[in-house]
C-alpha positions in Angstrom: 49.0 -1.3 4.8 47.2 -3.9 2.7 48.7 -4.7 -0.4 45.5 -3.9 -2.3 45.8 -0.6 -0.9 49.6 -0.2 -1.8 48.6 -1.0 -5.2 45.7 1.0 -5.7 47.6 4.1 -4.3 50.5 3.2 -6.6 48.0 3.0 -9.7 46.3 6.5 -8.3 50.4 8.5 -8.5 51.2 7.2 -11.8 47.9 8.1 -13.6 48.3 11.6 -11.7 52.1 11.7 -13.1 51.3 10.7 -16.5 48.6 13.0 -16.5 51.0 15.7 -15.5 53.6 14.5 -17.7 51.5 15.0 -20.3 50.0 18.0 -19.4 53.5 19.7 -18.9 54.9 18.6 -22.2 52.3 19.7 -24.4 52.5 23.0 -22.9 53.9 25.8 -25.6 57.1 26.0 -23.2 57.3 22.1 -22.2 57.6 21.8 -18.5 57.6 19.3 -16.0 56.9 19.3 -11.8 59.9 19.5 -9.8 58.3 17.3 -7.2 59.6 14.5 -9.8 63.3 15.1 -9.3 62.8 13.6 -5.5 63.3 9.5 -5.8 65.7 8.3 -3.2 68.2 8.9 -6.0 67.2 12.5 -6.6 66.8 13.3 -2.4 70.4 12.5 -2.6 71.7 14.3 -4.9 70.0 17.5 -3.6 71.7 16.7 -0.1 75.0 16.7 -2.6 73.7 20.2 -3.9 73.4 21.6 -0.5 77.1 20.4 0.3 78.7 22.1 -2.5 80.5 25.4 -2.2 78.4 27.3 -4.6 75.4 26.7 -3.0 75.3 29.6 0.3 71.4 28.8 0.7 71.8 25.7 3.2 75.1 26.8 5.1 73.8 30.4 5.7 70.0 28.8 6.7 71.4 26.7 9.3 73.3 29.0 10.7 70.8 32.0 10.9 68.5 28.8 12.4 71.4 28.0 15.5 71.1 31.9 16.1 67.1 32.8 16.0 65.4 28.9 16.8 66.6 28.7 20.8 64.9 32.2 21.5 61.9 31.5 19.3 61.3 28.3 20.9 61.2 29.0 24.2 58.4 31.8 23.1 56.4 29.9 21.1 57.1 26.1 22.9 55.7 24.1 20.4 55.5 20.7 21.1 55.1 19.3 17.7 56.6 20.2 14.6 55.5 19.5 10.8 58.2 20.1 8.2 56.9 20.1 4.8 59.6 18.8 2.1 61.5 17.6 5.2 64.3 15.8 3.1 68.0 15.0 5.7 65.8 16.6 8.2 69.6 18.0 8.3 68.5 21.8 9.7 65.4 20.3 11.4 67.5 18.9 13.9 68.5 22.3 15.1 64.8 23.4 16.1 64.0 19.2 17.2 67.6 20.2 19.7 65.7 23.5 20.8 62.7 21.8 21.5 64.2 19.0 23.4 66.2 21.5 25.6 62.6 23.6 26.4 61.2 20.3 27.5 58.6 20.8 25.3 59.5 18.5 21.8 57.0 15.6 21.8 56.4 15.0 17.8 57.8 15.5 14.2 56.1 15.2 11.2 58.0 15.0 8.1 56.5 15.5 5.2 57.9 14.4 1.9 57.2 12.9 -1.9 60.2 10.3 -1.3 58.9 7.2 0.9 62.1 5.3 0.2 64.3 8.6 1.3 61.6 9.7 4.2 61.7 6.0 5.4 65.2 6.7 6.1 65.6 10.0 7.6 62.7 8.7 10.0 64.4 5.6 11.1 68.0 7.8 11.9 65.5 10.6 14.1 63.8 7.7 16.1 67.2 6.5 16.9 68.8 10.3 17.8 65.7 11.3 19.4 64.3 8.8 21.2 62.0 10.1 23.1 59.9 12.4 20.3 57.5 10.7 18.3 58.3 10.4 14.6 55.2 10.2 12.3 56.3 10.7 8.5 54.0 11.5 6.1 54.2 10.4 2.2 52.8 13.3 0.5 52.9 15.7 -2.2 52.6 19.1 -0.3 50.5 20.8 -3.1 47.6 17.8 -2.1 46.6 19.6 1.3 47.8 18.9 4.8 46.1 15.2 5.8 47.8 15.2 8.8 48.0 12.4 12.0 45.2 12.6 14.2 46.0 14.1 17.8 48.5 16.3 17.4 49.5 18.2 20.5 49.6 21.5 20.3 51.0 24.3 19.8 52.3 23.1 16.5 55.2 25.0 15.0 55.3 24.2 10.8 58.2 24.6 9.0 59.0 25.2 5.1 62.3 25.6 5.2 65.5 25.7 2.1 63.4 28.6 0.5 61.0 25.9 -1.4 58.3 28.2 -1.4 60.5 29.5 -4.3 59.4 26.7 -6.2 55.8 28.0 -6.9 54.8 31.1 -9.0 53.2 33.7 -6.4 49.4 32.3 -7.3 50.6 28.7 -6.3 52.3 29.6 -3.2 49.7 31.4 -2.1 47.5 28.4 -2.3 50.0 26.4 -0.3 50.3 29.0 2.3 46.0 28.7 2.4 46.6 25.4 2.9 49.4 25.7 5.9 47.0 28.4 7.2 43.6 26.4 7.0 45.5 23.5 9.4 46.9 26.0 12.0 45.3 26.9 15.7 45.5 30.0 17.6 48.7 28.9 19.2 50.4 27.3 16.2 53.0 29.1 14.1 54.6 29.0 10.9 58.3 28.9 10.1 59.2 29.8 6.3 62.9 30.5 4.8 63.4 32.1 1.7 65.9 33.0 -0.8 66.9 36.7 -0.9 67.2 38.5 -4.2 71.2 39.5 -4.8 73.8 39.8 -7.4 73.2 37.6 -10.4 75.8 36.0 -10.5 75.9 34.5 -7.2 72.4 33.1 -7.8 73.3 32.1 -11.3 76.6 30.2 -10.1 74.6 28.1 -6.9 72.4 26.2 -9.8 75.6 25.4 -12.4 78.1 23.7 -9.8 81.2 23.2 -11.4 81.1 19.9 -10.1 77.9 19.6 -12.4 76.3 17.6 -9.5 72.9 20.6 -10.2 73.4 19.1 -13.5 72.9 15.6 -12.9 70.0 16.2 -10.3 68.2 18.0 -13.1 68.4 15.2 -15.9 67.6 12.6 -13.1 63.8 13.8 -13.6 64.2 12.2 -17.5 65.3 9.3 -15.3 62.3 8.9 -13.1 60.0 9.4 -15.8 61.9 6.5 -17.8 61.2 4.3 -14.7 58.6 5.1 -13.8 56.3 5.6 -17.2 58.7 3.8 -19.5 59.9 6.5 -21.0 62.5 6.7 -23.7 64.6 9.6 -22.9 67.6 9.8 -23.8 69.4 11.7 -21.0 72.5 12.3 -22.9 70.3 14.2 -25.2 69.6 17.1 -22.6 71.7 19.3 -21.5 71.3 21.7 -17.9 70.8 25.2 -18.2 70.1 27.4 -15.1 69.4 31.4 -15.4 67.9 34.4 -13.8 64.9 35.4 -15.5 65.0 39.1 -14.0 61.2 39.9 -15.3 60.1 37.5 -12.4 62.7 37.2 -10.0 63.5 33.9 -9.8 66.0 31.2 -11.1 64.7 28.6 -14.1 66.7 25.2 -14.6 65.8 23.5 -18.2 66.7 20.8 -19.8 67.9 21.6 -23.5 67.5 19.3 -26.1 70.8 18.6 -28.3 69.6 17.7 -31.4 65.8 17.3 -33.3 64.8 14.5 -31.3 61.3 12.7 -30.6 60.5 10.9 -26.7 57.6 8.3 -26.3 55.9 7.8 -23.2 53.7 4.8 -23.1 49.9 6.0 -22.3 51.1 9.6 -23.0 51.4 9.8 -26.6 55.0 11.4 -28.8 56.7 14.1 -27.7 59.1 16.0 -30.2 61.8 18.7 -29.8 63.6 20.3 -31.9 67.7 21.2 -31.5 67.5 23.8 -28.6 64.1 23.7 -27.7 64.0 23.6 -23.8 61.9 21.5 -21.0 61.6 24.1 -17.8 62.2 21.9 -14.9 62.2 24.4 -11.5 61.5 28.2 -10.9 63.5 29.5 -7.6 62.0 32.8 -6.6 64.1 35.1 -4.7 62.1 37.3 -2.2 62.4 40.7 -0.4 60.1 41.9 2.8 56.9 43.1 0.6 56.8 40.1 -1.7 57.0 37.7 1.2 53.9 40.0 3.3 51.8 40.2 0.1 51.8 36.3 -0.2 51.2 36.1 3.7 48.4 38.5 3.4 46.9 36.5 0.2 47.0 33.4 2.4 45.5 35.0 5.7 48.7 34.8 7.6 50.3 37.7 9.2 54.2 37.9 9.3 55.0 38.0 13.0 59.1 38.7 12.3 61.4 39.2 9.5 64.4 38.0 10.2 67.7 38.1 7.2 71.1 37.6 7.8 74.4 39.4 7.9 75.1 38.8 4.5 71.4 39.3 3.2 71.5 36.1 1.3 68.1 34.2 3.2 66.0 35.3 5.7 63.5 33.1 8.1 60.2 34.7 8.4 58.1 33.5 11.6 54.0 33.8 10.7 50.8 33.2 12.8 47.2 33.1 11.0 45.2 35.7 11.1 42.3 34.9 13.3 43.7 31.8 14.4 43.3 29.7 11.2 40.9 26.7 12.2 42.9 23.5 12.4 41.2 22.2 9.6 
């Protein structure tokens, strides 16, 4: 890529950010995207996350994965696969081993927000899987699918980790019309999500006792300080991670300590008060009939429902209605 290009697109994501930034803070309850946790720095502490003991979400995905992917693939045999908020690509490699053994794996897109962390998990997949093609994709999901040219089909897409949990129902419905919109007649869509539980085994996955949840959740002040020349002061905040029962899902904020103000250069002064909070992430936790209304928003039809023993996750294989249109 042309360096003029580089730096144009650089220019283009930090007036978006700041924008957003901006946006989110002057917001009655201050917020800010989650997309920002994700440097190369924030990719790995969420790979930390998904190692700890509290945190069932990754352990029981990939194993309910190993016991429903072999059989799915040989149905569907998908020769390419595109994994939004690919990350590790750690579970991925369980349907990429599927596809391989059907003879039918040919490429894998990964899509993520993290070029420095996507460059990586794309160079350690061209080396363990040498004969698919590897095309990663820097993007920000909520943008739309720009995918490669020439993808051979079927395509199977992935969403895996229960991410769609990040969005209110209105916004994941829009990425699901998005998914949708890009998909053939043959294609098919892989979503995990997050089953609703006790409390306090949700409540206890997002405040480690480690505090390694902790640290990913104030490493947002530190991309913003990077990356906008912020002045946070991250020993200033505090992590906080509930159930909010009204809407069924988790929210992680960042408390402020003491009557504080923050500038951001090009944004303007932000001040909070002792205890006022900055919402950082929603993770909604899903049952059968909230998962099918947000299919049927989207125009995809839920194909199987599939949860495990324990009823902790569940993987939910969809098609488009009509076929979608590959757009």
């Amino acid at each position: 890529m042309p360096e003029t290009t580089r730096s144009s697109l650089k220019s283009e994501r930090l007036a978006r950010m700041l924008d957003e930034v901006r946006a989110g803070l002057s917001a009655r309850q201050k917020e800010l995207p989650p997309k920002y946790f994700y440097d190369a720095r924030g990719s790995r502490l969420f790979e930390e996350i998904t190692r700890l003991p509290e945190y069932y979400l990754t352990r029981a995905e990939r194993a309910l994965l190993r016991a429903r992917i072999p059989n799915w693939i040989r149905e569907l045999r998908p020769r390419a696969l595109v994994e939004l908020g690919a990350g590790s690509a750690a579970k991925t490699r369980i349907i990429l081993d599927a596809m391989r053994a059907a003879g039918t794996a040919a490429v894998y897109v990964p899509i993520d927000v993290s070029a420095a962390f996507l460059r990586e998990t794309a160079n350690r997949l061209r080396h363990e899987y040498p004969e698919i093609e590897t095309r990663p994709l820097v993007a920000d999901m909520t943008d739309g699918l720009r995918l490669p040219a020439g993808l051979p089909g079927p395509t199977l897409y992935a969403l895996l980790g229960s991410t769609i949990g990040n969005f209110d129902d209105p916004a994941a419905v829009r990425l699901l019309e998005r998914i949708q919109a890009a998909m053939y007649p043959t294609d098919s869509f892989l979503l995990g999500v997050d089953l609703k539980k006790e409390v306090a085994r949700i409540e206890a996955a997002y405040n480690d006792a480690r505090g390694v949840t902790a640290e990913f959740n104030r490493n947002i002040l530190r991309v913003l300080n990077r990356e906008l020349g912020a002045d946070f002061d991250l020993g200033a905040f505090e992590h906080r991670a509930f159930y909010e029962g009204e809407y069924d899902h988790i929210e992680m904020h960042l408390v402020s300590l003491c009557d504080q103000q923050v500038t951001i250069p090009g944004a303007g002064v932000f001040r909070f008060r002792q205890g006022e909070t900055i919402r950082t992430e929603i993770s909604g936790k899903y049952d059968p009939c909230r998962v099918a209304k947000l299919f049927e928003a989207a125009g995809l039809t839920m194909r199987e429902w599939a949860p495990d023993a324990e009823g902790l996750l569940a993987l939910v294989l969809g098609v488009a209605k009509g076929g979608g249109g590959g757009a």
